[in-house]
C-alpha positions as CSV (number, residue, x, y, z in Angstrom):
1,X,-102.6,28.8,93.1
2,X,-103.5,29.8,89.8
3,X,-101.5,32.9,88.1
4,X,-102.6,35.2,85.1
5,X,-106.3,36.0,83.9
6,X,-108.4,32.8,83.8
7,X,-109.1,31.8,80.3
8,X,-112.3,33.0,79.5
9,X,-110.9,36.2,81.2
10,X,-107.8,35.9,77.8
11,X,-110.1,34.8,75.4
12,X,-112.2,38.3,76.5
13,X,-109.3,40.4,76.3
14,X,-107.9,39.0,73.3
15,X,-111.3,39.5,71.6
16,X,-111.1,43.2,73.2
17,X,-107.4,43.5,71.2
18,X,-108.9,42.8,68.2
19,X,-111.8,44.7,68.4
20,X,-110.3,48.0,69.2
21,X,-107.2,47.5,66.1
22,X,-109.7,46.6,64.0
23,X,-112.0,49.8,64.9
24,X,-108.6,51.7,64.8
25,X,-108.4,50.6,60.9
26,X,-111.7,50.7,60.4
27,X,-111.7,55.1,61.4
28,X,-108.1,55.4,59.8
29,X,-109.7,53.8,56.7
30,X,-113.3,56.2,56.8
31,X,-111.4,59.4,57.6
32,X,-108.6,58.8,54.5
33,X,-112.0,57.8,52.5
34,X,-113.8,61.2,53.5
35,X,-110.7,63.3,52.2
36,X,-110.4,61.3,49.2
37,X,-114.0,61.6,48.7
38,X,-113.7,65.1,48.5
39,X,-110.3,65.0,46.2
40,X,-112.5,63.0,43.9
41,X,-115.5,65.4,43.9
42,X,-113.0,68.3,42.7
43,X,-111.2,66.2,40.7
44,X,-114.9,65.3,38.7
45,X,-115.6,69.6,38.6
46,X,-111.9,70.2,36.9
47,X,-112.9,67.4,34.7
48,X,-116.3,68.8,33.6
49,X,-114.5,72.0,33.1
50,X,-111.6,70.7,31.5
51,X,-113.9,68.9,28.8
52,X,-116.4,72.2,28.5
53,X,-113.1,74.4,27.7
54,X,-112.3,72.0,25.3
55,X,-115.7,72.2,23.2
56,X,-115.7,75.4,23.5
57,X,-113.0,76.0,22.2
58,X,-113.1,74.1,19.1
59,X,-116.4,75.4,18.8
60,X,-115.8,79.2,19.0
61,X,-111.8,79.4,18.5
62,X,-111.4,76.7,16.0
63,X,-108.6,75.3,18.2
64,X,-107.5,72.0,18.8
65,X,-107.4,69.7,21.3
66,X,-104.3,68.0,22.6
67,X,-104.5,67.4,26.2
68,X,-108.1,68.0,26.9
69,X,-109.7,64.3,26.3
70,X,-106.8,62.5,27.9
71,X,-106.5,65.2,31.2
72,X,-110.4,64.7,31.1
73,X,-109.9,60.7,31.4
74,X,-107.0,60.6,34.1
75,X,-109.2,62.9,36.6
76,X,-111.7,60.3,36.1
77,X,-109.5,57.1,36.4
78,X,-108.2,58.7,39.4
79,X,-111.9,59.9,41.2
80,X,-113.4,56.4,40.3
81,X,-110.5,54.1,41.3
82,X,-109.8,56.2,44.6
83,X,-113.1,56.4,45.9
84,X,-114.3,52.3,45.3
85,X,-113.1,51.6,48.9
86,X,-115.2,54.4,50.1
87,X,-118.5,53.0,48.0
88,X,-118.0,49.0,49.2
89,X,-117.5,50.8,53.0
90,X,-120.9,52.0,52.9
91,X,-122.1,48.3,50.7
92,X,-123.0,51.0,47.5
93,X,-122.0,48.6,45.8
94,X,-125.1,46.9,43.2
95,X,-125.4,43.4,44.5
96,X,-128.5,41.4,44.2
97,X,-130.4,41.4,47.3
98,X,-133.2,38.9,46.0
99,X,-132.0,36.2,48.9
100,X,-132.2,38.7,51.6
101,X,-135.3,38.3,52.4
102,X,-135.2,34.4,52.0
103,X,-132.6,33.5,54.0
104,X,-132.8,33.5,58.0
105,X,-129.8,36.3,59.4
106,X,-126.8,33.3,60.1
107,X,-127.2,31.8,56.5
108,X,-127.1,35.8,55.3
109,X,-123.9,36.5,57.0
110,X,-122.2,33.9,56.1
111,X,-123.1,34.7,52.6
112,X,-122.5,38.0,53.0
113,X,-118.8,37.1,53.9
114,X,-118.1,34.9,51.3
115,X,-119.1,37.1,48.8
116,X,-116.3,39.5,50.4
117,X,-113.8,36.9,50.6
118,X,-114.4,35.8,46.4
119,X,-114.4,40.0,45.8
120,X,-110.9,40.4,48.3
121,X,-109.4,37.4,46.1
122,X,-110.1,39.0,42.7
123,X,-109.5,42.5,43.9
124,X,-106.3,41.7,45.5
125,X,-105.3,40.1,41.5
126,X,-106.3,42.9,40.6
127,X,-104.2,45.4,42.6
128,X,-101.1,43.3,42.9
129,X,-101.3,43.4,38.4
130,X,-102.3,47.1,38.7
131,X,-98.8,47.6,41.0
132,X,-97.0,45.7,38.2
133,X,-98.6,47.7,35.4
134,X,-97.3,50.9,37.0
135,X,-94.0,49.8,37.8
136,X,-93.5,48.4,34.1
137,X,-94.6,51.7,32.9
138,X,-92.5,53.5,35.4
139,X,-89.5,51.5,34.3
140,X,-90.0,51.5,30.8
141,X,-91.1,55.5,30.5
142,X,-93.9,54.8,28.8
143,X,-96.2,57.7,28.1
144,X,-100.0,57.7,26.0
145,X,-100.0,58.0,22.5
146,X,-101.1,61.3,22.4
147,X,-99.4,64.4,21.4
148,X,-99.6,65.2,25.0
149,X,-97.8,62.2,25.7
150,X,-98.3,62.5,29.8
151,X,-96.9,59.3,31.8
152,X,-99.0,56.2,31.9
153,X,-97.9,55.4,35.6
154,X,-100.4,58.5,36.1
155,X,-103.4,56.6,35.9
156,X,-101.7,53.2,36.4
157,X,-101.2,54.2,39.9
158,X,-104.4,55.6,40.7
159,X,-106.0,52.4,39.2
160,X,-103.0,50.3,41.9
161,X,-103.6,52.9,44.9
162,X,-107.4,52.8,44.7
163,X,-108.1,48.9,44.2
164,X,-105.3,48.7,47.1
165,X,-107.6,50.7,49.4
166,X,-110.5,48.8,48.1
167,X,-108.5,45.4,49.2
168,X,-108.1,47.0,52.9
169,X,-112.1,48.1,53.1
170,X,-113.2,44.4,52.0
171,X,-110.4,42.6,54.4
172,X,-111.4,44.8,57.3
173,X,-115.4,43.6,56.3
174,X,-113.8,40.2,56.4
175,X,-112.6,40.1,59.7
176,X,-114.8,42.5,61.7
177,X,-117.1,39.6,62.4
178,X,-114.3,37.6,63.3
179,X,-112.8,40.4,65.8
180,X,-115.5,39.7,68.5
181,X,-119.4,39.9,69.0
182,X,-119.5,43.6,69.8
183,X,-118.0,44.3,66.1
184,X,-121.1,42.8,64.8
């Protein structure tokens, strides 16, 4: 007398496990995306207004600029750091497609996830010296050169947070196929 699921029965639900934690990551991931998506899209308006201000008013009012430039470059650190995992979700991505058309669908997979698996490597190198970067400037107080002088680990951590979040969209690309043939 046999007890327990027969093994194709485990080898089913196992599958089933992975599929749904993986899909589970997969709408955490998309719905933190959309709002940063959004964050990023204001942050890119305060930037365009932060940098019109500032030619405007050396232009009219003579005045100078301290903070302007550099406010103007964090806001876009931040929105296009934040928003990569969002971009290589939907494959926005350029990448050359000239193969596509050459290669039959299995051989295009495959290369498809080998290409993820080279980007997770050097995007993971990335993050993990991004996360070091911050906490150096953290430690160290380090602030820009600028008579502003606002904190480095400002756009150090949006650089760390965003390639992070990028690391988590490409693993999850990774191992979709692997979770089961429905994830396919």
């Amino acid at each position: 007398m046999m007890h327990g699921p027969l093994p194709d029965q485990a080898d089913r639900s196992n599958a089933a496990a992975g599929n749904t934690l993986v899909a589970a990551l997969e709408r955490a991931l998309a719905f933190c995306n959309n709002i940063i998506v959004v964050l990023a899209a204001i942050a890119l308006i305060a930037a365009c207004a932060v940098l019109s201000y500032s030619v405007l008013g050396r232009a009219l009012f003579h005045s100078p600029n301290y903070w302007q430039d550099e406010a103007a470059v964090f806001l876009l650190v931040g929105a296009t750091f934040m928003t990569a995992a969002h971009v290589q979700g939907q494959r926005g991505h350029i990448g050359i497609e000239a193969f596509v058309g050459l290669l039959p669908p299995m051989v295009n997979r495959i290369r498809l996830w080998l290409v993820d698996v080279v980007s997770f490597v050097f995007c993971a190198f990335f993050a993990w010296k991004s996360w070091t970067l911050t906490h150096e400037a953290w430690v160290d107080g380090q602030v820009s050169n600028s008579m502003w002088s606002p904190p480095l680990t400002i756009p150090y951590a949006l650089m760390a947070a965003g390639m992070t979040l990028l690391c988590v969209q490409i693993l999850l690309q990774i191992v979709a196929p692997l979770a089961g043939p429905a994830r396919r």
